[in-house]
PDB file of N, CA, C and O in Angstrom:
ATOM      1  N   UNK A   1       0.843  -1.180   0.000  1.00  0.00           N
ATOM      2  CA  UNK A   1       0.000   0.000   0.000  1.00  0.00           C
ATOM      3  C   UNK A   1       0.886   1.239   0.000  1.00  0.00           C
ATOM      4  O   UNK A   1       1.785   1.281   0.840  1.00  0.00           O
ATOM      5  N   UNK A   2       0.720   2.335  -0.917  1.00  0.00           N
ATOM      6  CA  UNK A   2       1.321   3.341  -1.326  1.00  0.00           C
ATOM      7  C   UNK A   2       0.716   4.472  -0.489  1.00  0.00           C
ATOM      8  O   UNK A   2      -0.447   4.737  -0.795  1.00  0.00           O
ATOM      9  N   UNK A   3       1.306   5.269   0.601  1.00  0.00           N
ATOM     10  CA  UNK A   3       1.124   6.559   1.243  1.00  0.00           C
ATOM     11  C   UNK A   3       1.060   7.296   0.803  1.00  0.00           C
ATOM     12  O   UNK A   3       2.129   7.619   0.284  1.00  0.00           O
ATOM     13  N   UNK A   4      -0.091   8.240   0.558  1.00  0.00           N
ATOM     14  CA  UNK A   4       0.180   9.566  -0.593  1.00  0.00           C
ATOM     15  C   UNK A   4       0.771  10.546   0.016  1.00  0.00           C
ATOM     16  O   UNK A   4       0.502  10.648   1.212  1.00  0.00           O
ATOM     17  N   UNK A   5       1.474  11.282  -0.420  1.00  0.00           N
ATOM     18  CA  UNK A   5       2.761  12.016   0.007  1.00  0.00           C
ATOM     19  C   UNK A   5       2.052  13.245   0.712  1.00  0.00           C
ATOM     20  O   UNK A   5       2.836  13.937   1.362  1.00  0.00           O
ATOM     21  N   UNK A   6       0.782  13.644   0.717  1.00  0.00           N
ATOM     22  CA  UNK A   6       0.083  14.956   1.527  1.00  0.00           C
ATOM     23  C   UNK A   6       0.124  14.444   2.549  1.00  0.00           C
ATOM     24  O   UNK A   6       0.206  15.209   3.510  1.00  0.00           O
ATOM     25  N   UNK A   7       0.085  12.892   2.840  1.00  0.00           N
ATOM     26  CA  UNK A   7       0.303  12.273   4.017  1.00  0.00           C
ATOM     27  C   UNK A   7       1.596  12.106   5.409  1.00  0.00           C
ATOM     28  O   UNK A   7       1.654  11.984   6.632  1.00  0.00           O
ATOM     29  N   UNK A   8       2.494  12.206   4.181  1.00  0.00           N
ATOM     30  CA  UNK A   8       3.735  12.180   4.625  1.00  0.00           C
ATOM     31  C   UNK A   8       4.200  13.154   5.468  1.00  0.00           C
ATOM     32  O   UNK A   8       3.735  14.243   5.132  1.00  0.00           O
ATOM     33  N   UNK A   9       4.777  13.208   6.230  1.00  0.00           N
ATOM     34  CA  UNK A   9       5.504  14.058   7.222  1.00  0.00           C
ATOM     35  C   UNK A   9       6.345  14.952   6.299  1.00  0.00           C
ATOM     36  O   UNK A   9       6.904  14.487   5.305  1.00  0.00           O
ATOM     37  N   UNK A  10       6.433  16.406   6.694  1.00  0.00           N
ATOM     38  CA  UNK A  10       7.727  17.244   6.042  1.00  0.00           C
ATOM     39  C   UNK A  10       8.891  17.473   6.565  1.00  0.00           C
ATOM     40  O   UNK A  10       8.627  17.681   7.749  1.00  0.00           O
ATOM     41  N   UNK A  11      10.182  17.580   6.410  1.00  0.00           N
ATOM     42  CA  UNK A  11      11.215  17.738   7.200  1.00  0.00           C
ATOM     43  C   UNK A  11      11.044  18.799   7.221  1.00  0.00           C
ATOM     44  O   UNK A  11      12.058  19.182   6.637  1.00  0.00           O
ATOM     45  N   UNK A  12      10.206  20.142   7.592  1.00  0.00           N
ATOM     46  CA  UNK A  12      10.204  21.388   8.149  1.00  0.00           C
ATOM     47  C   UNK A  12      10.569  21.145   9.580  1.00  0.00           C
ATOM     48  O   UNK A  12      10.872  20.115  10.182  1.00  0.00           O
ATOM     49  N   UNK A  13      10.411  22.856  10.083  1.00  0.00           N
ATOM     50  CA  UNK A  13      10.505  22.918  11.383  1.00  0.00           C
ATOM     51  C   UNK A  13       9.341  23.391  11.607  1.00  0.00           C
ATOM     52  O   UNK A  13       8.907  24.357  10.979  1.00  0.00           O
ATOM     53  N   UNK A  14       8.713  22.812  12.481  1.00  0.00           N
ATOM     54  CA  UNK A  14       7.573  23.147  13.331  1.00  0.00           C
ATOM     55  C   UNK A  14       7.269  23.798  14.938  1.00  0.00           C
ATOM     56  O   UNK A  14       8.036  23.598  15.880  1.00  0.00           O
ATOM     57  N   UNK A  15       6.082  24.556  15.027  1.00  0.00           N
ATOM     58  CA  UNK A  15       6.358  24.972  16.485  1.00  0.00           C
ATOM     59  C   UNK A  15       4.910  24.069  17.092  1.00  0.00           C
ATOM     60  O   UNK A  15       4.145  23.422  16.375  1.00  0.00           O
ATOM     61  N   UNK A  16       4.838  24.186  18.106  1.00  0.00           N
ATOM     62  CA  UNK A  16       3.613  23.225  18.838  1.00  0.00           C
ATOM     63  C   UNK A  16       2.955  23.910  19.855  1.00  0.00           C
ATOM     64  O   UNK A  16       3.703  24.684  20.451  1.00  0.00           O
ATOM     65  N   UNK A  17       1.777  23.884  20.263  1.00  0.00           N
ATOM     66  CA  UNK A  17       1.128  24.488  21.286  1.00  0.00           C
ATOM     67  C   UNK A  17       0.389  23.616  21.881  1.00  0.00           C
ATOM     68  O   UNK A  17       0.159  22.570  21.274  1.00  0.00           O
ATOM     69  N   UNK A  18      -0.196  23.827  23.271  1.00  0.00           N
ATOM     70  CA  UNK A  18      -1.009  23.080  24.113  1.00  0.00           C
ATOM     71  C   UNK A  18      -1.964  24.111  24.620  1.00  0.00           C
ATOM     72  O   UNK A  18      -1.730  25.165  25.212  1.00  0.00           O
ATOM     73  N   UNK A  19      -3.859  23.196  24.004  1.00  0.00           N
ATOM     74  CA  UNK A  19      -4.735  23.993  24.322  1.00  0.00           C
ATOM     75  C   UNK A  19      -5.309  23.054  25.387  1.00  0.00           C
ATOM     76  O   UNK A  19      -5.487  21.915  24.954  1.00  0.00           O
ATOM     77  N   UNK A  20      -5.655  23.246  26.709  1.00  0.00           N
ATOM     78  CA  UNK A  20      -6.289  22.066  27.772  1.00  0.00           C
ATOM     79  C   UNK A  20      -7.763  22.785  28.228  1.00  0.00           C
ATOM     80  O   UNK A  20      -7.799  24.004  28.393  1.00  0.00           O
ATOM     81  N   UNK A  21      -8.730  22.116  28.381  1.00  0.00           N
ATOM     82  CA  UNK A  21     -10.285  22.688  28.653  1.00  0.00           C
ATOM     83  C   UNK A  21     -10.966  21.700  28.732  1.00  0.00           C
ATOM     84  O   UNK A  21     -10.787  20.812  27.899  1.00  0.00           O
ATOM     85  N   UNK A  22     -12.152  21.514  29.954  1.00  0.00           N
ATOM     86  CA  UNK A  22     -13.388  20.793  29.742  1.00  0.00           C
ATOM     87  C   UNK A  22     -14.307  21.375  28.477  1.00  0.00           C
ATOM     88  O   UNK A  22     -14.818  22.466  28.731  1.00  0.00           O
ATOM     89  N   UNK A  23     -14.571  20.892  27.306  1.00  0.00           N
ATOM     90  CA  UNK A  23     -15.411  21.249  26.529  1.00  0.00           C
ATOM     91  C   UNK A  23     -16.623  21.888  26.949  1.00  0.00           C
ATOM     92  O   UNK A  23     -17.016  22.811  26.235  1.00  0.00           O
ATOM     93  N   UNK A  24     -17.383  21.547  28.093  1.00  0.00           N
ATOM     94  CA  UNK A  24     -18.049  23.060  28.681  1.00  0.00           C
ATOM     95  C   UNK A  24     -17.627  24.309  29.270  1.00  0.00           C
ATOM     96  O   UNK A  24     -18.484  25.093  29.678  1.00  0.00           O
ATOM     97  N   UNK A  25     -16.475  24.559  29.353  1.00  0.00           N
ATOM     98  CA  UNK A  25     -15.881  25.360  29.901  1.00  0.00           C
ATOM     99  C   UNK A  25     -15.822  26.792  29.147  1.00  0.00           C
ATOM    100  O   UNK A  25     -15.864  26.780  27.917  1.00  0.00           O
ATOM    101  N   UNK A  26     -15.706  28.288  29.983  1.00  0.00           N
ATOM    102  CA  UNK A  26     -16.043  29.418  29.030  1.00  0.00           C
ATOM    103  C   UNK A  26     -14.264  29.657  29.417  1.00  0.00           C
ATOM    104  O   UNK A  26     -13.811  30.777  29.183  1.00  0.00           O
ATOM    105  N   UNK A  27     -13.491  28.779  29.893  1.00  0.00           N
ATOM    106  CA  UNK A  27     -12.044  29.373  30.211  1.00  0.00           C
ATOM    107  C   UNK A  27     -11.148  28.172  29.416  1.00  0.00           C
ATOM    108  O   UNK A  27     -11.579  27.021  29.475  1.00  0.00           O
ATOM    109  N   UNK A  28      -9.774  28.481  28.599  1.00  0.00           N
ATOM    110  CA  UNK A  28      -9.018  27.467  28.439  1.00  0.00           C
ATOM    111  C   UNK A  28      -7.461  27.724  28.796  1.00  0.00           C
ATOM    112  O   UNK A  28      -6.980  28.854  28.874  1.00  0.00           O
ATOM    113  N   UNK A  29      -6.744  26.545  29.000  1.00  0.00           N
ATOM    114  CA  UNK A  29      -5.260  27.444  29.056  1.00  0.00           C
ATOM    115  C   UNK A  29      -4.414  26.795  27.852  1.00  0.00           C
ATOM    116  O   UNK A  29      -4.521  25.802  27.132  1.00  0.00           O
ATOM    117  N   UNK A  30      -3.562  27.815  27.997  1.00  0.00           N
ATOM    118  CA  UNK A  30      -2.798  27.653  26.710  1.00  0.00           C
ATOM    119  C   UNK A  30      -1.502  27.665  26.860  1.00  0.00           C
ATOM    120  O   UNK A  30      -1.218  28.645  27.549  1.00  0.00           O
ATOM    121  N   UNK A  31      -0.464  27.007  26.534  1.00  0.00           N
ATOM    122  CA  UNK A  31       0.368  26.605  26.581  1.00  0.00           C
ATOM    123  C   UNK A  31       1.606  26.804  25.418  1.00  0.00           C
ATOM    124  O   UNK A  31       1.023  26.784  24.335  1.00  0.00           O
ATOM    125  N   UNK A  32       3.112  26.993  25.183  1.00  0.00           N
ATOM    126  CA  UNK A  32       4.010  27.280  24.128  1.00  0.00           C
ATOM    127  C   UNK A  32       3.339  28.415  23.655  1.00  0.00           C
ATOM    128  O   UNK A  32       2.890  27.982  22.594  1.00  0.00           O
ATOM    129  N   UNK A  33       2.968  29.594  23.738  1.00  0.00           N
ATOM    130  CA  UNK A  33       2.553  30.154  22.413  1.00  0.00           C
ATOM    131  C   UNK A  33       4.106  31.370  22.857  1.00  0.00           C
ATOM    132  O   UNK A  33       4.703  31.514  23.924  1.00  0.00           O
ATOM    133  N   UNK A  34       4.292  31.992  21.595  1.00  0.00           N
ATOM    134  CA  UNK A  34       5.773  32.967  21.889  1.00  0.00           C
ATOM    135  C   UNK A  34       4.751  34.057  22.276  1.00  0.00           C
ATOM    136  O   UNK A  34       3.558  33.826  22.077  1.00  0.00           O
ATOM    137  N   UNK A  35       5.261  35.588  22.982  1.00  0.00           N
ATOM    138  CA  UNK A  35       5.193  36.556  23.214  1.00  0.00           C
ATOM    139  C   UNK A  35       3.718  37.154  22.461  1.00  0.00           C
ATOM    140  O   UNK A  35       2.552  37.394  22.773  1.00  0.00           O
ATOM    141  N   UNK A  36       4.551  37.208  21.356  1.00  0.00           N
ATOM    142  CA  UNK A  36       3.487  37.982  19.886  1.00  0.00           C
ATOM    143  C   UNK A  36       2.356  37.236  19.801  1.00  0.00           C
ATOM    144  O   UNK A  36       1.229  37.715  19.927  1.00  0.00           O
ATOM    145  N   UNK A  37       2.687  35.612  19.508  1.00  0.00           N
ATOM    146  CA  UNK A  37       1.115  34.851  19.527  1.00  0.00           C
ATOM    147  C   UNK A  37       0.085  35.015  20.496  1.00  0.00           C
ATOM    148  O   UNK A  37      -1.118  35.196  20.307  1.00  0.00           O
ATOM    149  N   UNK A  38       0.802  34.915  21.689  1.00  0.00           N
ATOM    150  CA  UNK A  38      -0.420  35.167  22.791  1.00  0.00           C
ATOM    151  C   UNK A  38      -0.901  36.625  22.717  1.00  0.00           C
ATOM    152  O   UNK A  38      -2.040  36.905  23.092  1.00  0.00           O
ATOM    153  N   UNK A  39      -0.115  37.503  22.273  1.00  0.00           N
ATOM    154  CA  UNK A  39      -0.830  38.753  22.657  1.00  0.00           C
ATOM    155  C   UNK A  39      -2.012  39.078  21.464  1.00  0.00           C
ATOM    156  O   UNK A  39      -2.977  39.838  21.543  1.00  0.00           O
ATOM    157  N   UNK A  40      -1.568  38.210  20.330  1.00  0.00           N
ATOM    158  CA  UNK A  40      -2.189  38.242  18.955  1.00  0.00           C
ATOM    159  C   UNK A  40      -3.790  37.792  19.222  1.00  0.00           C
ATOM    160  O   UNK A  40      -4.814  38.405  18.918  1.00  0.00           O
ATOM    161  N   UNK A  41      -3.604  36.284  20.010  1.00  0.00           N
ATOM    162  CA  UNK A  41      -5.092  35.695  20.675  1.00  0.00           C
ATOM    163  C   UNK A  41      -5.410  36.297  21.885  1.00  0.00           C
ATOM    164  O   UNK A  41      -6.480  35.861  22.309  1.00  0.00           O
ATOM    165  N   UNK A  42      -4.869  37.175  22.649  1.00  0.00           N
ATOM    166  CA  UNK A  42      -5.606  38.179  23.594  1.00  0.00           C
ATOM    167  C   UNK A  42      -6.806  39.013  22.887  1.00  0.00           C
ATOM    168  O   UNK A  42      -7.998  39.250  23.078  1.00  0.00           O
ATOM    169  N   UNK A  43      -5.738  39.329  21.918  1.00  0.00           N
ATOM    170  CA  UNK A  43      -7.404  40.434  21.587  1.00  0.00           C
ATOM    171  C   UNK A  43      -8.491  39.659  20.528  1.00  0.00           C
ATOM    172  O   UNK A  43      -9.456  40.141  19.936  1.00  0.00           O
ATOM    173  N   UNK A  44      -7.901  38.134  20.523  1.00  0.00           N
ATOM    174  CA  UNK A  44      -9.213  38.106  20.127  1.00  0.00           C
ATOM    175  C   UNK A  44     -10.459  37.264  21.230  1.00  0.00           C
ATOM    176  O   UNK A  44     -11.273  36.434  20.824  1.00  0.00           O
ATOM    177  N   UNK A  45     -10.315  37.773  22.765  1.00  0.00           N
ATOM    178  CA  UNK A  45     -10.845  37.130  23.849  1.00  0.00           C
ATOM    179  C   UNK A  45     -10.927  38.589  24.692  1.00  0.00           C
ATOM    180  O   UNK A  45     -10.329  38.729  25.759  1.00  0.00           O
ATOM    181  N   UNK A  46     -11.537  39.391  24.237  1.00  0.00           N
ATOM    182  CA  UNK A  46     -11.461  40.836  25.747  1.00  0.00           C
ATOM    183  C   UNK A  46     -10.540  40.915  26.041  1.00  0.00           C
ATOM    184  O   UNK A  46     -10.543  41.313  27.206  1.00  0.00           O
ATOM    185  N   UNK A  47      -9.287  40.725  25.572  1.00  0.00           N
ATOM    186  CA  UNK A  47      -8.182  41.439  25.921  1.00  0.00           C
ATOM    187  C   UNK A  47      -8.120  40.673  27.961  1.00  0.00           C
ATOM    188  O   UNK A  47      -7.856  41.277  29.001  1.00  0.00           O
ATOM    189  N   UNK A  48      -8.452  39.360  27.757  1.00  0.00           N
ATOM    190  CA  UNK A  48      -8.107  38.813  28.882  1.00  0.00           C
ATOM    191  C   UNK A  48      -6.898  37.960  28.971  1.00  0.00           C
ATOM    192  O   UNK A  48      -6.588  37.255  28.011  1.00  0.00           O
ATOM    193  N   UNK A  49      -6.292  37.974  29.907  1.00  0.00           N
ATOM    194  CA  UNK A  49      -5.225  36.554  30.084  1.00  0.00           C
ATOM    195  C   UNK A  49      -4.748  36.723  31.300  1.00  0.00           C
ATOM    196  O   UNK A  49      -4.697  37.856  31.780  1.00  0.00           O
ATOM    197  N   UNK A  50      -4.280  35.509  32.063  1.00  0.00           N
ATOM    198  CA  UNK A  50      -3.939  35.581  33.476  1.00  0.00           C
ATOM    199  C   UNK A  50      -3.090  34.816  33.177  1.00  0.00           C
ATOM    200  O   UNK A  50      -3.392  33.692  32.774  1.00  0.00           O
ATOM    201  N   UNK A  51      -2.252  35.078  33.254  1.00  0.00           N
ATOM    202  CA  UNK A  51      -0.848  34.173  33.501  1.00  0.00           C
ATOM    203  C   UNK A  51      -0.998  32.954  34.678  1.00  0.00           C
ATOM    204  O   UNK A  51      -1.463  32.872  35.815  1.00  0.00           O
ATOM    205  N   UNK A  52      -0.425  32.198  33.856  1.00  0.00           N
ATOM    206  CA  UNK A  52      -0.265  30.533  34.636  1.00  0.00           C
ATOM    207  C   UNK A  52       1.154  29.853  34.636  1.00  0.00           C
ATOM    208  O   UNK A  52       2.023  30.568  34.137  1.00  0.00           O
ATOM    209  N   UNK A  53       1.597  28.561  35.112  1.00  0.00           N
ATOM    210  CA  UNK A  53       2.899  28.153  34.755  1.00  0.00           C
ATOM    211  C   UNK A  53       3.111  27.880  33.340  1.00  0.00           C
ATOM    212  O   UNK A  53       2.458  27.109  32.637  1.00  0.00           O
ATOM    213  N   UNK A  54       3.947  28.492  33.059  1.00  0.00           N
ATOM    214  CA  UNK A  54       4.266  27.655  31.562  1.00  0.00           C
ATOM    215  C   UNK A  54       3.192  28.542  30.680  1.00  0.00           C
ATOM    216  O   UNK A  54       3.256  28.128  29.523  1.00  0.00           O
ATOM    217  N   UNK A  55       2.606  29.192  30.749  1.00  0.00           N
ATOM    218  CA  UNK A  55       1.440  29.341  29.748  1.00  0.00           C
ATOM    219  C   UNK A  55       0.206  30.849  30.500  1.00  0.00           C
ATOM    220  O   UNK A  55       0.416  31.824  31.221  1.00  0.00           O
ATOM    221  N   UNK A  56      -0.884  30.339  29.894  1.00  0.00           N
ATOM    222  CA  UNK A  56      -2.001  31.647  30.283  1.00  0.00           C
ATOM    223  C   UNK A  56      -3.210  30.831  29.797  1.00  0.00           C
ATOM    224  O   UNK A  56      -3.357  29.881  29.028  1.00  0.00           O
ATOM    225  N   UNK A  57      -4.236  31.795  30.768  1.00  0.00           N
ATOM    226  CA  UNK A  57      -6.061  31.411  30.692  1.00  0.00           C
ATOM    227  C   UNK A  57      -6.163  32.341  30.163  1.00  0.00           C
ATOM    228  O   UNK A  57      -5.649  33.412  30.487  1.00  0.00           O
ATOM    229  N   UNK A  58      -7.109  32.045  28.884  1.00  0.00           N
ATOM    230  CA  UNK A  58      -7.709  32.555  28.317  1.00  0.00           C
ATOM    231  C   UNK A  58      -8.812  32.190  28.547  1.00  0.00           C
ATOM    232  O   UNK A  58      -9.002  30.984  28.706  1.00  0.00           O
ATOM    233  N   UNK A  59     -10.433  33.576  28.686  1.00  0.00           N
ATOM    234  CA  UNK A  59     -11.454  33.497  28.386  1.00  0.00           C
ATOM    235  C   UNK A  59     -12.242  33.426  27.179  1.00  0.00           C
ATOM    236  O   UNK A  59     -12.696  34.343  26.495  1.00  0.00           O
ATOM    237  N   UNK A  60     -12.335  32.000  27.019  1.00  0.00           N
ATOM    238  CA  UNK A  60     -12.665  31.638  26.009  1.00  0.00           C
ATOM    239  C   UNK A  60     -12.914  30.044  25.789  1.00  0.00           C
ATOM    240  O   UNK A  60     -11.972  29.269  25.957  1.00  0.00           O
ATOM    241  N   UNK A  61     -14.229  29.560  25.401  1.00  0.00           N
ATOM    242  CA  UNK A  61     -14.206  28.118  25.218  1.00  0.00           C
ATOM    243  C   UNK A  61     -12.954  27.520  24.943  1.00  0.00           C
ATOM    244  O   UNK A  61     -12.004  28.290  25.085  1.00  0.00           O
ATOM    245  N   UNK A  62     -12.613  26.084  24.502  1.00  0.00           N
ATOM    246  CA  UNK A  62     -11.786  25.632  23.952  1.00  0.00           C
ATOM    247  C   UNK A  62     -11.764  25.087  22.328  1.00  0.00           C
ATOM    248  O   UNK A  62     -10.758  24.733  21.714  1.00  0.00           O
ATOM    249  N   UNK A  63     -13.268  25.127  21.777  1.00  0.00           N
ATOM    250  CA  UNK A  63     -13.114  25.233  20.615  1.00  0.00           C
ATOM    251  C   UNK A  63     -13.100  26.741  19.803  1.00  0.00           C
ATOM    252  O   UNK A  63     -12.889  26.912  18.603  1.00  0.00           O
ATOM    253  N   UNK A  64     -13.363  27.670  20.731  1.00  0.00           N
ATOM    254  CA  UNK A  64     -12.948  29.221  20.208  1.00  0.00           C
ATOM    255  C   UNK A  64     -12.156  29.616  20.257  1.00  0.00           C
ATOM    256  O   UNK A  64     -11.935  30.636  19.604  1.00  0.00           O
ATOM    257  N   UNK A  65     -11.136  29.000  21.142  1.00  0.00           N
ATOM    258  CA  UNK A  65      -9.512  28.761  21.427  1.00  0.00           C
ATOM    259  C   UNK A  65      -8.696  28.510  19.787  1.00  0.00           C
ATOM    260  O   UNK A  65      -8.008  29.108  18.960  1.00  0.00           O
ATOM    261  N   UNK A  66      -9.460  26.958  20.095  1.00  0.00           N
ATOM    262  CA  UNK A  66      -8.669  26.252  18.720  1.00  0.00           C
ATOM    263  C   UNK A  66      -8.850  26.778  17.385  1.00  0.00           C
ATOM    264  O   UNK A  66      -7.938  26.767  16.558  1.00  0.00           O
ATOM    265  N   UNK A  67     -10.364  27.382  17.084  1.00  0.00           N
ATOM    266  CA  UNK A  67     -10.503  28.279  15.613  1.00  0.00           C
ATOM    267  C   UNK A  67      -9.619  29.522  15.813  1.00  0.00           C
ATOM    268  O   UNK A  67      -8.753  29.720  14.961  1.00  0.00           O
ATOM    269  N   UNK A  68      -9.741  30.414  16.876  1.00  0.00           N
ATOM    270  CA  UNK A  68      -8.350  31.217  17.018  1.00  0.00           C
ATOM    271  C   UNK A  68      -7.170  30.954  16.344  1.00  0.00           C
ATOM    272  O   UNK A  68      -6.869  31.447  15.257  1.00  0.00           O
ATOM    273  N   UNK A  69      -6.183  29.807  17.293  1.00  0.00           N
ATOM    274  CA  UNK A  69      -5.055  29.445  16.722  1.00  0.00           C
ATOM    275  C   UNK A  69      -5.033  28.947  15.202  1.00  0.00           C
ATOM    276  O   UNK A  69      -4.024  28.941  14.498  1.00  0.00           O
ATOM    277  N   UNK A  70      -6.172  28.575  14.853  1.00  0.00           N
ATOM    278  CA  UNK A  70      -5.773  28.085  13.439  1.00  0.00           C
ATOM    279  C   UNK A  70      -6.046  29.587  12.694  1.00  0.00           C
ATOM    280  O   UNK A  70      -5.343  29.789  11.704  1.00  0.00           O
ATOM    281  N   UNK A  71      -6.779  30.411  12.986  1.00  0.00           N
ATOM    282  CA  UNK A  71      -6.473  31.569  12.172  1.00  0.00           C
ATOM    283  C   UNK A  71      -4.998  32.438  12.054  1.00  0.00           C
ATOM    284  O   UNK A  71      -4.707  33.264  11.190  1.00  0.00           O
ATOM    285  N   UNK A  72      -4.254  32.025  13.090  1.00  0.00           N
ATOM    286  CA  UNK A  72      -2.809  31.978  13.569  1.00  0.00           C
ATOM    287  C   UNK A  72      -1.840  30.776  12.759  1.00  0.00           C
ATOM    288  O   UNK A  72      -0.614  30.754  12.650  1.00  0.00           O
ATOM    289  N   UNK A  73      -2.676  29.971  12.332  1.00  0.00           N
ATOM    290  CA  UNK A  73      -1.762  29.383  11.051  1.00  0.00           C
ATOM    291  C   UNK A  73      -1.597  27.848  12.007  1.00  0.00           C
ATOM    292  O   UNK A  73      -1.066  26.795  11.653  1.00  0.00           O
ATOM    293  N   UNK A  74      -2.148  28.132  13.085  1.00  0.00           N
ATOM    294  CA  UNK A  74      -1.686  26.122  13.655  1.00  0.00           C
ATOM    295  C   UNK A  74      -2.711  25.473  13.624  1.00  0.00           C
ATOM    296  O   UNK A  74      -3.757  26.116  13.714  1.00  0.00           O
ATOM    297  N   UNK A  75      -2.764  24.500  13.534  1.00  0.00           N
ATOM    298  CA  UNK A  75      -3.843  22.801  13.297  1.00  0.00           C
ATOM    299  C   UNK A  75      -3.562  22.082  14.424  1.00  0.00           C
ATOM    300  O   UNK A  75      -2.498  22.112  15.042  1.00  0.00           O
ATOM    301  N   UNK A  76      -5.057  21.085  14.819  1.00  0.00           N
ATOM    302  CA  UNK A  76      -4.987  20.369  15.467  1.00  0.00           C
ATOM    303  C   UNK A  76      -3.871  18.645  15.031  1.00  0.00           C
ATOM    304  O   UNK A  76      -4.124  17.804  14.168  1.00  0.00           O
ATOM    305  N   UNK A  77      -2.745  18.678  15.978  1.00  0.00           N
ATOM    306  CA  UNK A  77      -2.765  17.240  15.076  1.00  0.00           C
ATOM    307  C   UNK A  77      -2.598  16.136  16.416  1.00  0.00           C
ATOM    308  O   UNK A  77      -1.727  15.268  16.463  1.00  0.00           O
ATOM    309  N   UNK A  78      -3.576  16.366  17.421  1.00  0.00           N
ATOM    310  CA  UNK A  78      -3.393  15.453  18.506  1.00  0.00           C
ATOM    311  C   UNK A  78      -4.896  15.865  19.195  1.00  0.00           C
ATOM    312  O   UNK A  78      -5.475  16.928  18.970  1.00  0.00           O
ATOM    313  N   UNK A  79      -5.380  14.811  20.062  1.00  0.00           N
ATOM    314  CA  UNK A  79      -6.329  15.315  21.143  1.00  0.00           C
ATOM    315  C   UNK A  79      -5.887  14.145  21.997  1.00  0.00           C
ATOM    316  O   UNK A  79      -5.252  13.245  21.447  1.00  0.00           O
ATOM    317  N   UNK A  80      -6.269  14.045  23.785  1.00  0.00           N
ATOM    318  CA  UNK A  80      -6.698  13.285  24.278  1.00  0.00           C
ATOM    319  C   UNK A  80      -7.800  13.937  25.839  1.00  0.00           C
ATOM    320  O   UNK A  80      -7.944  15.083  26.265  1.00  0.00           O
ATOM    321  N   UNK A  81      -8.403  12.568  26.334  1.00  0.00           N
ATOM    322  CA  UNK A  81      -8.697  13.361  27.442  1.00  0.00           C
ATOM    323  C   UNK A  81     -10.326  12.773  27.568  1.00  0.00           C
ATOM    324  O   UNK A  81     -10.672  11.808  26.886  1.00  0.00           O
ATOM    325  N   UNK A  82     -10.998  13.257  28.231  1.00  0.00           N
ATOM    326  CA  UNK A  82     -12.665  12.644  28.666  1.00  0.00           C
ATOM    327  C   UNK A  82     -13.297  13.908  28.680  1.00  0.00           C
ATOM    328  O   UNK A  82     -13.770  14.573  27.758  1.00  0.00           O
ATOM    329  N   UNK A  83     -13.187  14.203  30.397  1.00  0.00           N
ATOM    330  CA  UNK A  83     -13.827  15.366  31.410  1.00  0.00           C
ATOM    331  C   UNK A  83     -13.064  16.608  31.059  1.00  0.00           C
ATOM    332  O   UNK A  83     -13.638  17.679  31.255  1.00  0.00           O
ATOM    333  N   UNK A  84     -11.378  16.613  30.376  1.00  0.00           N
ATOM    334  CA  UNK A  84     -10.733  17.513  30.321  1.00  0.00           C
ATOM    335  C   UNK A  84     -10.003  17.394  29.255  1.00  0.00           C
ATOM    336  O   UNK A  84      -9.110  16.596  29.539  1.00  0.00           O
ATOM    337  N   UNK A  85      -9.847  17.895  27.744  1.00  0.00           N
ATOM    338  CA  UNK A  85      -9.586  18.082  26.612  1.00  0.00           C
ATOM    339  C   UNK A  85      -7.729  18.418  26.547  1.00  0.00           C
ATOM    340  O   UNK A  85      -7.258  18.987  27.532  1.00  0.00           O
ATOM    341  N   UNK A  86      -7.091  18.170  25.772  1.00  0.00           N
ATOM    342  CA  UNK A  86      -5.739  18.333  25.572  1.00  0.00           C
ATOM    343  C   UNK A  86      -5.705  18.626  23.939  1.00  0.00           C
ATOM    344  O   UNK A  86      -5.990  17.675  23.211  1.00  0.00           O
ATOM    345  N   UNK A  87      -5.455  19.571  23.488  1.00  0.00           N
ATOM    346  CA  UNK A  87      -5.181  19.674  21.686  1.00  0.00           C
ATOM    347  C   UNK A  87      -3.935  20.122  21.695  1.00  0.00           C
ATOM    348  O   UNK A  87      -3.282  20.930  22.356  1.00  0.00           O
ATOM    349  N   UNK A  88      -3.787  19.513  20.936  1.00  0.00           N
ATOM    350  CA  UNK A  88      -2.399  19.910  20.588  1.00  0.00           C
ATOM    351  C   UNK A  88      -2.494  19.972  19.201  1.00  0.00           C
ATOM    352  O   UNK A  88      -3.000  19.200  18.386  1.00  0.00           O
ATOM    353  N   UNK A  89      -1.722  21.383  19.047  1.00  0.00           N
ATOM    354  CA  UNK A  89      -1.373  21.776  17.954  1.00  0.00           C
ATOM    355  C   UNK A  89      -0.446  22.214  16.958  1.00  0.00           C
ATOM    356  O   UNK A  89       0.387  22.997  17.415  1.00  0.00           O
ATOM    357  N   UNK A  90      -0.313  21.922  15.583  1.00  0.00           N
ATOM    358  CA  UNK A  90       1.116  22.405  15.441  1.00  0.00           C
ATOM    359  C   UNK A  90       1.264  23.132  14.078  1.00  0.00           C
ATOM    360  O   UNK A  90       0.528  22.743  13.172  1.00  0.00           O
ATOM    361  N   UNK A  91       2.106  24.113  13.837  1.00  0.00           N
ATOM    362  CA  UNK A  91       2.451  24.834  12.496  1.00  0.00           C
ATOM    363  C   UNK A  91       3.747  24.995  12.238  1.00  0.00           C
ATOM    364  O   UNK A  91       4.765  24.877  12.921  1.00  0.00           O
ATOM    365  N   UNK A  92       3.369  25.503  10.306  1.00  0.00           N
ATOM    366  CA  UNK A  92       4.723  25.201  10.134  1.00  0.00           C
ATOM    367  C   UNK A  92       5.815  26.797  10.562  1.00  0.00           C
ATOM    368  O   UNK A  92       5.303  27.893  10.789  1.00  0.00           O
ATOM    369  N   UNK A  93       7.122  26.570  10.577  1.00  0.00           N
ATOM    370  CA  UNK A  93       7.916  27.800  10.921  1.00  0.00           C
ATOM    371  C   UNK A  93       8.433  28.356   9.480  1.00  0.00           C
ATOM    372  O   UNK A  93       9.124  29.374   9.423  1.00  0.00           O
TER     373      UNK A  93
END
């Protein structure tokens, strides 16, 4: 069986982020984003964020989170989780 090559992995460099949230939740945190990105998805949440370890809460579901970042150019390419959601996401550099 032949892999079609859209399939294939690229030897780019990539950066990665971590979005974590109960899918009912109006708060998510976010995780890796650089300086500029987070301040980029601040304003698109009221200009909220509270700093956390490693990362920041944002007010904001977690799938309004994730359409955010992909307007920021990153994709989901992971989930896990039940009661509490993990996406992970990644783009290219």
């Amino acid at each position: 069986m032949e892999i079609p090559a859209s399939l294939l992995m690229t030897s780019g460099i990539h950066a990665y982020v971590v979005v974590k949230a109960s899918l009912q939740s109006t708060n998510s945190l976010v995780f890796g984003l650089s300086k500029v990105e987070t301040d980029a998805l601040v304003k698109k949440f009221d200009n909220f964020k509270e700093e956390v370890m490693n990362g920041c809460l944002i007010r904001g579901s977690p799938i309004q989170v994730v359409n955010a970042l992909a307007e920021l150019g990153y994709r989901v390419v992971g989930t896990t989780g039940d009661a509490e959601v993990v996406f992970t996401m990644q783009r290219d550099i």
